[in-house]
GUDO-15378 format. One line per 2 residues: their letters; for each residue x, z, y of N, C-alpha, C. Coordinates in steps of 0.001 Angstrom, whole numbers. Example, Ala and Ser with C-alpha at 12.3 -4.5 7.8 and 13.67 -1.06 7.14 Angstrom:
<nodes>
as = 13190:7800:-5690:12300:7800:-4500:13200:7800:-3300 ~ 12850:7080:-2250:13670:7140:-1060:12900:7870:30
</nodes>
This chain:
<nodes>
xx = 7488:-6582:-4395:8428:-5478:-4509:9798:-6042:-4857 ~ 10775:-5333:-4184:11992:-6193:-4429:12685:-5670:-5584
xx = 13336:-6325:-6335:14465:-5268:-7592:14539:-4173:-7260 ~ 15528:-3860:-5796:15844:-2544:-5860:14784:-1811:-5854
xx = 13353:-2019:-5333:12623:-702:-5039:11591:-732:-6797 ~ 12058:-1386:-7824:11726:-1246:-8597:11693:53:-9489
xx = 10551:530:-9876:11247:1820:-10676:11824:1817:-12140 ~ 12315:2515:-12692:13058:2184:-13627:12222:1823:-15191
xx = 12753:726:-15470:11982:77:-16687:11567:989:-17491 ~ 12428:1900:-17851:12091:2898:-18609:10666:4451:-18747
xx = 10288:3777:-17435:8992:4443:-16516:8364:3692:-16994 ~ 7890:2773:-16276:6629:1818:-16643:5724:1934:-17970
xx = 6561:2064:-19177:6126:2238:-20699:5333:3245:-20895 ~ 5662:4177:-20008:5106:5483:-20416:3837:5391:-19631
xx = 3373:4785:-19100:2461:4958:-17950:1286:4038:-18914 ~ 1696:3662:-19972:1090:2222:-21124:-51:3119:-21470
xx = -462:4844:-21719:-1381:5124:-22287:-2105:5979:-21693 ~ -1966:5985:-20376:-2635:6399:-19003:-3756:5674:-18751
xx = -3750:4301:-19231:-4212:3679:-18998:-5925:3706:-18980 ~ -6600:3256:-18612:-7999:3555:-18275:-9129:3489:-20054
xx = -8375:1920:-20060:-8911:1605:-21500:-7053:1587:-22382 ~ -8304:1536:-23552:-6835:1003:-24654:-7553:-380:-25431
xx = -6105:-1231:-26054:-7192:-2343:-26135:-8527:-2055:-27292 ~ -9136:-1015:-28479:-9636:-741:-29056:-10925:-339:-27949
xx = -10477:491:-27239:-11482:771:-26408:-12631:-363:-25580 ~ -11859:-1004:-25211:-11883:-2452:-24432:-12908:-3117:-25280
xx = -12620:-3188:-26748:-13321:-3760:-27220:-15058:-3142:-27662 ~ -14950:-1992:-27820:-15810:-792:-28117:-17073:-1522:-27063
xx = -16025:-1307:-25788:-17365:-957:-24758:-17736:-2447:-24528 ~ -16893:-3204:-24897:-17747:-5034:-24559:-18725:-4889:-25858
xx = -18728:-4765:-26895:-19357:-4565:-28297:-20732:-4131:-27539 ~ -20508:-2312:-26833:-21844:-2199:-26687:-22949:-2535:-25840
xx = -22395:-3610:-24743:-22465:-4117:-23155:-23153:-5574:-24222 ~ -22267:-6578:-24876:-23077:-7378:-25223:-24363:-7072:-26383
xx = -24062:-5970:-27036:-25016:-5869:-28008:-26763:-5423:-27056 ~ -26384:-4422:-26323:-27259:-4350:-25318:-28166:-5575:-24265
xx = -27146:-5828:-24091:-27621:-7321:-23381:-28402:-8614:-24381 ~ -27783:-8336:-25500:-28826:-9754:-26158:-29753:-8895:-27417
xx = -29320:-7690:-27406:-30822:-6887:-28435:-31566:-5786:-27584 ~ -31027:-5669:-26629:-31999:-4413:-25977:-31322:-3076:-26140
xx = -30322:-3160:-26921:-29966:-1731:-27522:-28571:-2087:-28424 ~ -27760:-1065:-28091:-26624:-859:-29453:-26901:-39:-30386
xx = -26498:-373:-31298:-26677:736:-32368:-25346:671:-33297 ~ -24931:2283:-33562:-23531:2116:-34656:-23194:985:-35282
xx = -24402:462:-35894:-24406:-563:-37360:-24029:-1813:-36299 ~ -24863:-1467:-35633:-24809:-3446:-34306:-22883:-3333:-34089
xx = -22804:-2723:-33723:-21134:-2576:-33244:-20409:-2395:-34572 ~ -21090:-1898:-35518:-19992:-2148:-36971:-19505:-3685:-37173
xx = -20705:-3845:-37816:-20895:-5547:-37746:-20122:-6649:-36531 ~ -20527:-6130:-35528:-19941:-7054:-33930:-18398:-6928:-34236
xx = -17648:-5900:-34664:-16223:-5621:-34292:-15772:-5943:-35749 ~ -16172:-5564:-36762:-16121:-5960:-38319:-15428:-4693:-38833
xx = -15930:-3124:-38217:-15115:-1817:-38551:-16220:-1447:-39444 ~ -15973:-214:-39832:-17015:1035:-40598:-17711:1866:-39023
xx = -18516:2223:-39903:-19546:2907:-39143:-19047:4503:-38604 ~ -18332:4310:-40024:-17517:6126:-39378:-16435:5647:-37855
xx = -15789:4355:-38127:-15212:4572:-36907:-15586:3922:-35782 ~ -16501:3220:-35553:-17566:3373:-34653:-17671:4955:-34359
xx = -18451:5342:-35000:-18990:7200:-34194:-18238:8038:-34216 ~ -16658:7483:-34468:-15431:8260:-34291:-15016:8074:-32592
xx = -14909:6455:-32259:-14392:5792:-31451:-15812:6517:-30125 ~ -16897:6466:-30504:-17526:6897:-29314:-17728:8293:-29102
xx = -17372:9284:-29964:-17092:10229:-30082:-15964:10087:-28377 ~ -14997:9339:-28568:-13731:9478:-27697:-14119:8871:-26477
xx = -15041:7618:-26544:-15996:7403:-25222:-16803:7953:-24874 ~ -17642:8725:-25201:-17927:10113:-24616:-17328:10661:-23889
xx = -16221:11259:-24595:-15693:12587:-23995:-14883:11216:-22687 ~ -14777:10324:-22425:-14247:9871:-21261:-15677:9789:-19923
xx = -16755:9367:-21089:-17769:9632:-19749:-18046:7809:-19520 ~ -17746:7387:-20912:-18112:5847:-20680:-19410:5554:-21616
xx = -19769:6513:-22501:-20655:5598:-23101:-22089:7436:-23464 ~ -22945:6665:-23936:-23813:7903:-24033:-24585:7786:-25450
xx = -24253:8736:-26272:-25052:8254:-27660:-24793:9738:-28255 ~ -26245:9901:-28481:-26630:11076:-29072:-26958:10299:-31012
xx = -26574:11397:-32054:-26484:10907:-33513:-27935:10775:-33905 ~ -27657:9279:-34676:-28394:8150:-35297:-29366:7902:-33944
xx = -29032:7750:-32469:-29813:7374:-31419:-28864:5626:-31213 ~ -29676:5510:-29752:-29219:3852:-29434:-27582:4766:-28512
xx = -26812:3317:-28427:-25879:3876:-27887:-26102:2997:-26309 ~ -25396:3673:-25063:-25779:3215:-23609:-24663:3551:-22869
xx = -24061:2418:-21965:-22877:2496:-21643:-23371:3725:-20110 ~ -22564:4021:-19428:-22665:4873:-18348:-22170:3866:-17452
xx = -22623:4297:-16222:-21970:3544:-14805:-20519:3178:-15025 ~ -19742:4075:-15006:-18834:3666:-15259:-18199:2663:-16708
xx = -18887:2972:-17923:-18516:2294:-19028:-19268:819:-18834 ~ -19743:420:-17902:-20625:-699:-17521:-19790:-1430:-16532
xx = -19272:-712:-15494:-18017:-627:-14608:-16737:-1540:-15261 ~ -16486:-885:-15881:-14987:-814:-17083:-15250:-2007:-17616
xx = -16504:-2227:-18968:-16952:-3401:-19551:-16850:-4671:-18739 ~ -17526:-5071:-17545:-17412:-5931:-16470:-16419:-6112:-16123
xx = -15350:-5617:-15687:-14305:-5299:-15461:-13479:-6324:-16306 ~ -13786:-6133:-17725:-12432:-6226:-18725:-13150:-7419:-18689
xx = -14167:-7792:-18898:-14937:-9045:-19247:-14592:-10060:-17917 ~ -14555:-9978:-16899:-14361:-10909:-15611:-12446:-10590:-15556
xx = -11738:-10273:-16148:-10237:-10102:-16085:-9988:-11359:-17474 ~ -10674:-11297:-18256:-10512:-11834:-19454:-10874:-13750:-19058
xx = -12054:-13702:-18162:-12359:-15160:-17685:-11164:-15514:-17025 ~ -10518:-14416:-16061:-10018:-15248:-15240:-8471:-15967:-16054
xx = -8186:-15018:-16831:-6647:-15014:-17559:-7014:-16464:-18509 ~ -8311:-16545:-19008:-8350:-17404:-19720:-8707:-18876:-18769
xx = -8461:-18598:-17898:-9004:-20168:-16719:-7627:-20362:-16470 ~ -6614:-18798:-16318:-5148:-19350:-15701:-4675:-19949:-17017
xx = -4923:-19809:-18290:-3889:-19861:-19285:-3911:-21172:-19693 ~ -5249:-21673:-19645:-5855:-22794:-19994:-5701:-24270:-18957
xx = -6125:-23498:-18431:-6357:-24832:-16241:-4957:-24747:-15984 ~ -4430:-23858:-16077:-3215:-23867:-14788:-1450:-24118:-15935
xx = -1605:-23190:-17129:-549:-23840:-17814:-735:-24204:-18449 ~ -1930:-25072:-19288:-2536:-25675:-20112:-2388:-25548:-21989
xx = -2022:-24341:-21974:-2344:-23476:-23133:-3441:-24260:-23886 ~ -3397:-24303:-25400:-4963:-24594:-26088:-5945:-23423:-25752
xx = -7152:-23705:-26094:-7886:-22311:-25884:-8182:-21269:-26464 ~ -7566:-21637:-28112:-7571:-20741:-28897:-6459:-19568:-28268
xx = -5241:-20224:-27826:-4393:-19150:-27644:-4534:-18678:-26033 ~ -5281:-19395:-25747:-5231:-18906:-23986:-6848:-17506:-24204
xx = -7209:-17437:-25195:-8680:-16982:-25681:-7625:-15739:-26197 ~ -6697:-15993:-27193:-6204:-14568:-27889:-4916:-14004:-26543
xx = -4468:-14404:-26275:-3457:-14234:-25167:-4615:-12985:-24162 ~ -5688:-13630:-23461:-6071:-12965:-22128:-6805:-11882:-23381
xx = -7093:-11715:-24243:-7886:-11221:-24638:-6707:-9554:-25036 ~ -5226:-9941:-25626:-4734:-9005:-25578:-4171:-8231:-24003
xx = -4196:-9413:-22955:-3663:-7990:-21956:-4896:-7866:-20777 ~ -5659:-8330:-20948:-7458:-8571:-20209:-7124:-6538:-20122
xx = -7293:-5685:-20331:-7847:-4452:-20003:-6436:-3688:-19412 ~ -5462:-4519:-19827:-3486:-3740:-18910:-3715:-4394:-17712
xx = -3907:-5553:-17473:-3257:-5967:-16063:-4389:-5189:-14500 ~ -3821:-4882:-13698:-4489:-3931:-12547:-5859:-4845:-12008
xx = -6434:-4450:-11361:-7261:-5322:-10434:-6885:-5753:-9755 ~ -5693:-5074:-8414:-5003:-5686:-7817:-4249:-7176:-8117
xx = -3700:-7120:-8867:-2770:-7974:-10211:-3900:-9423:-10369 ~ -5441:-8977:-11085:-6118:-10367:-10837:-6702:-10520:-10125
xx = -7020:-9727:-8623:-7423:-10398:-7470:-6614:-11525:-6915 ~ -5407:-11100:-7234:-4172:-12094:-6944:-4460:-13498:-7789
xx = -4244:-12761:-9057:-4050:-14055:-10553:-5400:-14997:-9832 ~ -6363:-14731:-9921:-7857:-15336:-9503:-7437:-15984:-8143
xx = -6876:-15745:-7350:-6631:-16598:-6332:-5862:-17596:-6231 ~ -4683:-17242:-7072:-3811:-18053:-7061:-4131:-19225:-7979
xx = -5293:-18840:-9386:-6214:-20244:-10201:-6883:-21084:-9294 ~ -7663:-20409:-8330:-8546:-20925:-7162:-8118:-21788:-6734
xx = -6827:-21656:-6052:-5924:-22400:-5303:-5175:-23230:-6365 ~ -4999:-22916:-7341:-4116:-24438:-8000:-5228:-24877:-8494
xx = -6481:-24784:-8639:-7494:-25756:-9350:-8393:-26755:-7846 ~ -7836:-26638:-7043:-8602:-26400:-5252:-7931:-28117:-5230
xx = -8751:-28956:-4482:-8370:-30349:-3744:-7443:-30434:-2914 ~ -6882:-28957:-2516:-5475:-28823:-1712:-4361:-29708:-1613
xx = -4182:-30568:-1235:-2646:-31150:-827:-1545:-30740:-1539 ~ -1499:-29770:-1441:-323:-28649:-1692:-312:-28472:-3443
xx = -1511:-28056:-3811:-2076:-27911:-4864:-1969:-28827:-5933 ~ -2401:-30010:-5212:-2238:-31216:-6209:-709:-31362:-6267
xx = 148:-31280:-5293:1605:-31505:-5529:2397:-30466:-6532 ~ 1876:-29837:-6487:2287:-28578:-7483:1610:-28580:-8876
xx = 478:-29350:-9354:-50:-29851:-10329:953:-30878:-11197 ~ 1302:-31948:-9849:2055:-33369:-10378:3436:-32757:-10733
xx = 4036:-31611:-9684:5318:-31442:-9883:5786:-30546:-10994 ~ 4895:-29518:-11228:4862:-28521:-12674:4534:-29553:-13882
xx = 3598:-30683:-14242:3383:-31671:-15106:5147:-32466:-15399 ~ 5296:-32673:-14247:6899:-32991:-14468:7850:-32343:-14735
xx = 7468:-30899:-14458:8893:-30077:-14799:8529:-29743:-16655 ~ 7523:-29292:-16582:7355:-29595:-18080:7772:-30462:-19148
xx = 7465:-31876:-18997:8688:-33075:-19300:9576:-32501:-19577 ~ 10382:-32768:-18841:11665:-32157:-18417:11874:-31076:-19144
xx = 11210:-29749:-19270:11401:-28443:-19950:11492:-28596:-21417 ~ 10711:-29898:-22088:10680:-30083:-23397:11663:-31124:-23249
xx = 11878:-31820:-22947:13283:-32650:-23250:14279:-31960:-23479 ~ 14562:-30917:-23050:15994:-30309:-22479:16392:-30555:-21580
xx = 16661:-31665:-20642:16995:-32184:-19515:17034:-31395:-18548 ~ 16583:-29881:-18292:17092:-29504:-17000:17718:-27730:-17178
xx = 18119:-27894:-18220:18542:-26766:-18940:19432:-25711:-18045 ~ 20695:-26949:-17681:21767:-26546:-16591:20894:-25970:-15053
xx = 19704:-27056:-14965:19500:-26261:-13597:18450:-25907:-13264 ~ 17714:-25353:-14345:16898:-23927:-14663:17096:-23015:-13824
xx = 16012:-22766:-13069:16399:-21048:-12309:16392:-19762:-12963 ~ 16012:-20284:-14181:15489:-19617:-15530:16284:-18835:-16561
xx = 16363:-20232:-17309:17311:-19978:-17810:19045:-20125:-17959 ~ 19402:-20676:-16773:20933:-20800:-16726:21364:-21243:-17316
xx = 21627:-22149:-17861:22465:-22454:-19153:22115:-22493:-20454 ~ 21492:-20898:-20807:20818:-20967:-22040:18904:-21186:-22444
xx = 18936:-21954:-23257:17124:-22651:-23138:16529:-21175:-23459 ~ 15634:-20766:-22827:14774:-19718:-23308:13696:-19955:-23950
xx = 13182:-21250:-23211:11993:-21432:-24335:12515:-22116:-26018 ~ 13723:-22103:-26592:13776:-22359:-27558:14168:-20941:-28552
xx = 14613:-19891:-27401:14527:-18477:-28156:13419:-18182:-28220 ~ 12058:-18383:-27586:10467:-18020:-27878:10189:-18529:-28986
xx = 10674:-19799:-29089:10037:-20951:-30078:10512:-20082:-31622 ~ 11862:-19962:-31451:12458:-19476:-33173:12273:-18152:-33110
xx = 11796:-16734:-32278:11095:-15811:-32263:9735:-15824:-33125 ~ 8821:-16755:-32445:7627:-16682:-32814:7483:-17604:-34563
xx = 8530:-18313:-34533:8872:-19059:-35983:9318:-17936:-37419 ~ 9830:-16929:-37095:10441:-15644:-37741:9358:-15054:-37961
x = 8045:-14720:-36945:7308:-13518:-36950:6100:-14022:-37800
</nodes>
């Protein structure tokens, strides 16, 4: 999409709680997808414990997956995701591998932070978005020609990005280093 046919920044934000999951949610329904999968069954207490909440908000939170039609739990019963909350779970869980293969393989992130990174936008980014992301890991992790040159040549621009050395001819940042406004951002917070 080009700039102009962009819609206005001020759109996009609002569209943030439309969203299918929220990241609480996200986590809810992986809670009851793995608890299921390695005990046979979720139960309030299993997902208290798994997420490290109270039990009231557990059967608050599925109270609200319910009423979406993702999860199925009748009081003090097992809890059971629905087609779709099984859907969704998979979903967030194979978005989360792939972000964490790009964050890790491709810009070589540690894994702690390539682990908390995909893990906060794993349930925002579209499918569309990591059919792409997933291809484009494929292809820079691939014996490709192309691939490997873009391995050697990003390894070098990196150099370079931490030296300072290419500051001036950054497509980036122009003149001014951006990654040293991230750096004293995240130094403040």
């Amino acid at each position: 999409m080009q700039q102009s046919e962009r819609e206005p920044a001020g759109e996009t934000w609002k569209r943030f709680n439309e969203k299918e999951l929220t990241h609480s949610m996200a986590h809810y329904i992986q809670a009851v997808a793995a608890q299921a999968q390695e005990a046979g069954a979720a139960s309030v207490s299993g997902i208290a414990d798994r997420l490290g909440v109270s039990k009231a908000g557990v059967t608050s939170m599925l109270r609200t997956l319910k009423g979406r039609g993702l999860v199925r739990h009748e009081r003090y019963g097992d809890v059971t995701l629905t087609d779709e909350g099984q859907r969704l779970a998979a979903r967030t869980e194979r978005s989360r591998d792939v972000l964490i293969l790009f964050l890790e393989d491709i810009l070589g992130l540690p894994a702690a932070a390539a682990e908390e990174d995909a893990c906060m936008i794993e349930h925002l980014v579209s499918p569309a978005s990591m059919v792409q992301l997933l291809r484009l890991t494929g292809f820079l992790r691939s014996d490709e020609p192309a691939a490997a040159r873009f391995r050697e040549a990003f390894r070098e621009y990196l150099v370079r990005c931490e030296e300072g050395s290419s500051v001036a001819e950054c497509p980036v940042c122009r003149g001014t280093c951006l990654r040293h406004a991230f750096e004293e951002t995240d130094r403040r917070v």
